[in-house]
N, C-alpha and C positions, 0 to 999 in steps of 0.2 A: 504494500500500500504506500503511495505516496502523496504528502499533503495537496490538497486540491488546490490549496492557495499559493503556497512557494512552492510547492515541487520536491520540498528536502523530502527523503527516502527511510529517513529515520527517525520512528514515533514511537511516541511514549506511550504505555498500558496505563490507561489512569480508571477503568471502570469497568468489568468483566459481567454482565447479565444473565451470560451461559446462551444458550440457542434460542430463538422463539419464533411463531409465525408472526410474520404481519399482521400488525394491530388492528388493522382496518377489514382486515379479513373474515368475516362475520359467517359463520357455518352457516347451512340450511339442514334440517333435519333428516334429508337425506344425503348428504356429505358428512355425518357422523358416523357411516359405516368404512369411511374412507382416508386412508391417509392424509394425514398433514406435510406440509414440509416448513420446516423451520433454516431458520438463519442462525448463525452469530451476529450478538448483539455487543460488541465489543468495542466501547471508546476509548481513541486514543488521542495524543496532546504532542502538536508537533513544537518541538524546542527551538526551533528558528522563529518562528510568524507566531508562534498560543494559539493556532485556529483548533480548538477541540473539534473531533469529528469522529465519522465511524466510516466503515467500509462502504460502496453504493453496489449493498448486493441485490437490491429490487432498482427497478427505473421506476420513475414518476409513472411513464405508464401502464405499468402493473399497479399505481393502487389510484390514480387520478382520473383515470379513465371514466371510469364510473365511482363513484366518490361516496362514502356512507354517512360524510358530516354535512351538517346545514347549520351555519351560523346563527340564522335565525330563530334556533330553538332556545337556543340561551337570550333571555331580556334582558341581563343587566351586559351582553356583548352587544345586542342593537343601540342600549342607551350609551353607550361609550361609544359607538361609532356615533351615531347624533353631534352627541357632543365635541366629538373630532370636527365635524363635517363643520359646525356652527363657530368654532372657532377658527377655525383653517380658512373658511371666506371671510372674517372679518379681519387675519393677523395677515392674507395673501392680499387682500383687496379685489376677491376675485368677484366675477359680473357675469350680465349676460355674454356679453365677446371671451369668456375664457374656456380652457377646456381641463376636465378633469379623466387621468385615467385609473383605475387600478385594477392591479397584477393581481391574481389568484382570488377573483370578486366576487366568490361562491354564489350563493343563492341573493344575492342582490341587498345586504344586511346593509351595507356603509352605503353604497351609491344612490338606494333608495333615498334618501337624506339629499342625495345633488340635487337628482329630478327633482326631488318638491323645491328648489330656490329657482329653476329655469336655469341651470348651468351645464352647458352641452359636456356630457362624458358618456365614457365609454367602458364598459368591462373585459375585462381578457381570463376566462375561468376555463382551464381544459379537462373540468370533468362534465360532460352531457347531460347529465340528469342534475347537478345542482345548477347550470348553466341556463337551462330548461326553466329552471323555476324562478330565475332573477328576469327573464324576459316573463312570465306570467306576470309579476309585479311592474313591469313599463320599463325595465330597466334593458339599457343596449346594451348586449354582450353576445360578444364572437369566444366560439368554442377553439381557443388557439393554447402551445404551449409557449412561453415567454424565453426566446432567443433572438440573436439578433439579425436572424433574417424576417420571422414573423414581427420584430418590433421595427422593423425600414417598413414592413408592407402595409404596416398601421397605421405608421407615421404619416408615408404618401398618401394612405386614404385619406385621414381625418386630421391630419395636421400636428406639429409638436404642441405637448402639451402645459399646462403651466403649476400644473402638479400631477404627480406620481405616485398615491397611494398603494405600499404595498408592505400588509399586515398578514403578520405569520405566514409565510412564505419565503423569508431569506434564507430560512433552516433549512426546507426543503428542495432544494435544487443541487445535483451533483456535480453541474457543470457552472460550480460560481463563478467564474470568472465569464463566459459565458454570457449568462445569466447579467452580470453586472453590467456588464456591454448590453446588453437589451435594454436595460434601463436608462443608461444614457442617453441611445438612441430615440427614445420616445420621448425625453424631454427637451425642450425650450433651452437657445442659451441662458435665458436667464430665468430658468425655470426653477420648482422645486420640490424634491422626493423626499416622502415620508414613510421611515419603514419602519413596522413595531415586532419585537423580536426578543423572544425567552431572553432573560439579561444572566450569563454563565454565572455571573458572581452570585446569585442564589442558588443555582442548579450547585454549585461547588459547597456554598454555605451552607445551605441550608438541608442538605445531601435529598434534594429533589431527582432521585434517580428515574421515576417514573415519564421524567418529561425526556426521556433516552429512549427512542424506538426506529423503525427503520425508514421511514418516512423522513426524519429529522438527521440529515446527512452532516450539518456543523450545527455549532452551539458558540454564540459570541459572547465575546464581550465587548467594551468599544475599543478598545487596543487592537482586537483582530478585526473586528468591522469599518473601523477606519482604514486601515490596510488593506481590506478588500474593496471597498471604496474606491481608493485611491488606484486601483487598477483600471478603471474606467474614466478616470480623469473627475473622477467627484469627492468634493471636498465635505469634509460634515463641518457645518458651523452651529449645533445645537443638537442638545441631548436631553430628553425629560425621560424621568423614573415615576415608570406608572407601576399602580398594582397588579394588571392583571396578569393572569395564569403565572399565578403566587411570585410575581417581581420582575418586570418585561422594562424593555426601552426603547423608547421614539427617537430613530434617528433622523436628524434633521439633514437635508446634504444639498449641492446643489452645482453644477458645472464649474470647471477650475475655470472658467471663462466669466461667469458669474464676480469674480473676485469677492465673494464673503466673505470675511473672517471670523474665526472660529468664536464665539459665544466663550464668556465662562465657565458654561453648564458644562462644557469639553473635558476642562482639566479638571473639575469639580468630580466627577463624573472616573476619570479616570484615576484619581488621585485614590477614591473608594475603593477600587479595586486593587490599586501598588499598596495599600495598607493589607487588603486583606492575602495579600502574597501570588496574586494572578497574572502580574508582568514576570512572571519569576516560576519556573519547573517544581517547584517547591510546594507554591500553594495549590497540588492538585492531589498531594499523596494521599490526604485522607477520605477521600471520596469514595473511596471502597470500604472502607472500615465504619465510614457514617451510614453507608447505605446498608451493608450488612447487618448491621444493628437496627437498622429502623426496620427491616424485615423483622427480624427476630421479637422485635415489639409486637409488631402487628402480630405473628403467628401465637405467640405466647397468649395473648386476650382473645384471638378468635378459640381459641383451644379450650379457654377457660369458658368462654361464652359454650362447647358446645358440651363440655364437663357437666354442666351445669343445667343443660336442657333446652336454652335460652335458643328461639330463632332468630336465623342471622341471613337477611339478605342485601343486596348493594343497591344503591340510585347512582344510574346512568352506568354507560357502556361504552369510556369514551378509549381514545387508542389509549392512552397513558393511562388510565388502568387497567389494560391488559398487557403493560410491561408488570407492572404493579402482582397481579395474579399469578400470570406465570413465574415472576423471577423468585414469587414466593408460593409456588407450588400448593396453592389457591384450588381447590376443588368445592364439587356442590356438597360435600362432607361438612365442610365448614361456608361455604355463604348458596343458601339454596336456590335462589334465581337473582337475577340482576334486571330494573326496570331500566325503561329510558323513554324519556320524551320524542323521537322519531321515529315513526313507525315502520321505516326501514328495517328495522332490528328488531322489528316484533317477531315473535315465532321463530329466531334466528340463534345461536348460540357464541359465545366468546371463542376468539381461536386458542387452541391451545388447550382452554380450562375447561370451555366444552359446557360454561352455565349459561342456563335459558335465561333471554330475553322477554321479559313480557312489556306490558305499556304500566305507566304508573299508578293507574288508579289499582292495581293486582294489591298493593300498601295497602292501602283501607280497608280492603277485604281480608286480609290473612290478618292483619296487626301482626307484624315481629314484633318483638323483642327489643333486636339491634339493627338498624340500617346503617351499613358501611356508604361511605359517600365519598366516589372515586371520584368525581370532579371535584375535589376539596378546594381549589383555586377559586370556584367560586363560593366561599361557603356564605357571604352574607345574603347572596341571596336564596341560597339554596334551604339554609337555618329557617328563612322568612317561607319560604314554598312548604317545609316539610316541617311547620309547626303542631298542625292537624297529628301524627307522631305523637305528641305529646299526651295526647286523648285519652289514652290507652296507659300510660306510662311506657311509651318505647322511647329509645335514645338512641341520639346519633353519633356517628363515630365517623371522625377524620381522620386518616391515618398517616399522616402526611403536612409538614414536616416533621410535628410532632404529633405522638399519637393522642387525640383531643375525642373528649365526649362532652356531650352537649343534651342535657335535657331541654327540650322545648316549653314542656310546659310552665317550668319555673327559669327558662331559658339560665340557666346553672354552667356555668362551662367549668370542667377540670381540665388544666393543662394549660394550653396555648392560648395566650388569650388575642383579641380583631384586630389587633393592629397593622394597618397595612403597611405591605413589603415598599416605603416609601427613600428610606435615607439607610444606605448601605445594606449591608446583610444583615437577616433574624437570624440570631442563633438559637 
C-alpha cells in the first residue's frame, strides 16, 4: 500500500479491526443462506504527509451505486444543513446570478434549502436511487461520479460555480488527488468550497473507532487536509469545529488565485491538534489500546444485561455501527433486532452480525429493557425521539465514546455527560 497523498510506500499500523463486510451491505433474507465476503479493515498512518487511511479494497462503485443512506432521515442533519445554506448566502453574498454546487448531494437534504432562496444549483450524487429522490423534491441532480473529467463537462454545461459544497465525502474517495482536481475545476476563480469532514483528532481522542469502515478511504485532520488541498492549487483560509458525527470540521478553501489569507481559525485549529500529538507519529499509538477497551466495555454490560434477562435491542442500522458489531463480535444472542428509520433496511439484516432490521415503531410494541443507540453522534436528538422508552422504565445506552446510559424518563445520564465535541478533544 502506498499513501494516496505523497506516495511514501511506508505506513504505519495504527488501528487493526480484523476483517468485515461492507457496512453498507445490508442482507436480504435470502442471502442468509449464502456466503459473505469480508475485507480487512486495517488503518494505517503515513509518516511523511499524517494522511491516516486504509486500503481501497471496494470502489465507490460497489457501495455508491445504489446507496442505503438518505440524509434526510436524520432532522437534526437537514436542520444543520438549513443553517449552512442561510449563513453561506449571507457570509458569500450570494443572489439570484450565483451558482451553487454540491458533490455527493444525496437525497437533496442541503440543496433543498438553495431552491427555496431562487439560487441556481446543481447536485452531483452517483448513487441512482438516492439521486432519484432529490429530483422528487425539485432539486437538479445528475447521477455522475466526481473527477475531473465529469467536473470540465459540468463546468461547460452550467458554468463555474461560486460555491462548492461538499459534506462527508472527502473521506470517501480513493483517488484524492483526483478527486481534488475535480473540485477545483468546478469552481470560480474566485470562488468558494466548503467541505465538512470527521475531524481525526477525535477519531484518535476520543478512540471513535466505529467511524473506521471501508467506505471511509482517509481520515483528516487539517494538517493532512491542507496538504491535500494544496495539490489542486487550493488554499484553506478558515476552519470551524462543528459537533457533528461526535466532532467534524468545515473546511473553508478557495483558488490560490483567489489570494485569501489564511483566517486565525487555521493555526487555532491546528495548534489543537500539535498539542494533542497529531503533527507527530506518536500521537497515534494508542488508538488501538483505546478502542480495544471501549469494546470490552461494551461487551462486558451487554453480557451482564443478558445475565440478567434484560432485552437488549439497537436504534438504527447505520455503516458505523456495523464496524461497531462486528469488531465486537455482536450477535442476536446479545442485541435481538436493530430498528431504523429507512425503510430500505426493513426486512433486511446487518452484514456480518446477520441482526434483523425492522422499522421503529417494533420499540413500543416489545418494550426492551435496553436500546443500544448506534448512531450515538446524534444522541440529542435521538435522547428527544426515544423519550416514549422511558414509559416502560427502559434505558438507553451509548456506547460510544464512552459507555453512557440515559434514563429518559427522569432523563438521568451516568457517564458522559452533552457536551459538545466543540474546543479540542473529549476525553
Amino acid at each position: 500500500m502506498q499513501c494516496r497523498l505523497c506516495g511514501n510506500s511506508t505506513l504505519l499500523s495504527v488501528l487493526d479491526l480484523g476483517a468485515t463486510p461492507p457496512c453498507e451491505r445490508f442482507l436480504t433474507a435470502i442471502q442468509l443462506d449464502e456466503p459473505e465476503v469480508t475485507y480487512p479493515l486495517h488503518m494505517r498512518l503515513c509518516p511523511e504527509c499524517l494522511l491516516l487511511q486504509i486500503p481501497a479494497l471496494i470502489t465507490p462503485e460497489d457501495t455508491f451505486t445504489d446507496y442505503a443512506y438518505y440524509s434526510s432521515f436524520s432532522d437534526s442533519w437537514v436542520a444543520h444543513a438549513k443553517t449552512f445554506v442561510d449563513d453561506a448566502v449571507g457570509r458569500l453574498d450570494l443572489g439570484p446570478d450565483s451558482f451553487v454546487v454540491e458533490v455527493a448531494s444525496n437525497d437533496g437534504y442541503l440543496l433543498q434549502h438553495v431552491v427555496a432562496t431562487g439560487i441556481r444549483c446543481i447536485g452531483i450524487e452517483p448513487s441512482s436511487n438516492v439521486g432519484a429522490a432529490a429530483r422528487d423534491r425539485g432539486v437538479p441532480t445528475v447521477t455522475e461520479f466526481l473527477d475531473p473529467s465529469s467536473a470540465r463537462r459540468i463546468r461547460d454545461e452550467h458554468g463555474p460555480a461560486d460555491l462548492v459544497v461538499a459534506n462527508n465525502v472527502y473521506a470517501h474517495i480513493p483517488d484524492l488527488l483526483g478527486f481534488t482536481e475535480g473540485l477545483r475545476i468546478l469552481l470560480a476563480d474566485d470562488g468558494h468550497l466548503s467541505i465538512e469532514v470527521h475531524h481525526a483528532l477525535h477519531l484518535v481522542a476520543s478512540a471513535q473507532f466505529d467511524t473506521v469502515y471501508h467506505e471511509h478511504f482517509q481520515y483528516f485532520t487539517v494538517l493532512a487536509a491542507r496538504r491535500a488541498l494544496a495539490t489542486a492549487g487550493l488554499d484553506l483560509y478558515d476552519v470551524e469545529m462543528l459537533p457533528t458525527h461526535g466532532g467534524s470540521i468545515r473546511l473553508w478553501a478557495s483558488p490560490a488565485e483567489a489570494g485569501r489569507e489564511p483566517g486565525p481559525s487555521v493555526q487555532r485549529v491546528l495548534d489543537l491538534e500539535a498539542d494533542d500529538g497529531l503533527h507527530h507519529t506518536e500521537g497515534y499509538r494508542l488508538l488501538q489500546p483505546a478502542a480495544d477497551e471501549a469494546r470490552r466495555r461494551l461487551l462486558e454490560f451487554l453480557l451482564e444485561q443478558r445475565r440478567s434477562g434484560a432485552r437488549t435491542v439497537a436504534y438504527g442500522a447505520p455503516g458505523k455501527g456495523n464496524t461497531l458489531l462486528n469488531y465486537s463480535g455482536i450477535r442476536t444472542d446479545l442485541i435481538e433486532y436493530a430498528v431504523d428509520r429507512n425503510p430500505y433496511k426493513h426486512g433486511r439484516y446487518t452484514p456480518g452480525t446477520r441482526i434483523p432490521i425492522h422499522p421503529p415503531e417494533r420499540i413500543a410494541e416489545d418494550r426492551p429493557d435496553i436500546v443500544v443507540v448506534l448512531p450515538w453522534n446524534l444522541r440529542t436528538e435521538l435522547v428527544e425521539q426515544l423519550r416514549y422508552v422511558g414509559d416502560w422504565g427502559g434505558r438507553l445506552v451509548f456506547p460510544l465514546p464512552t459507555l453512557e446510559i440515559v434514563e429518559p424518563a427522569r432523563s438521568a445520564v451516568a457517564g458522559l455527560d452533552d457536551t459538545p465535541f466543540l474546543d479540542g478533544a473529549k476525553r
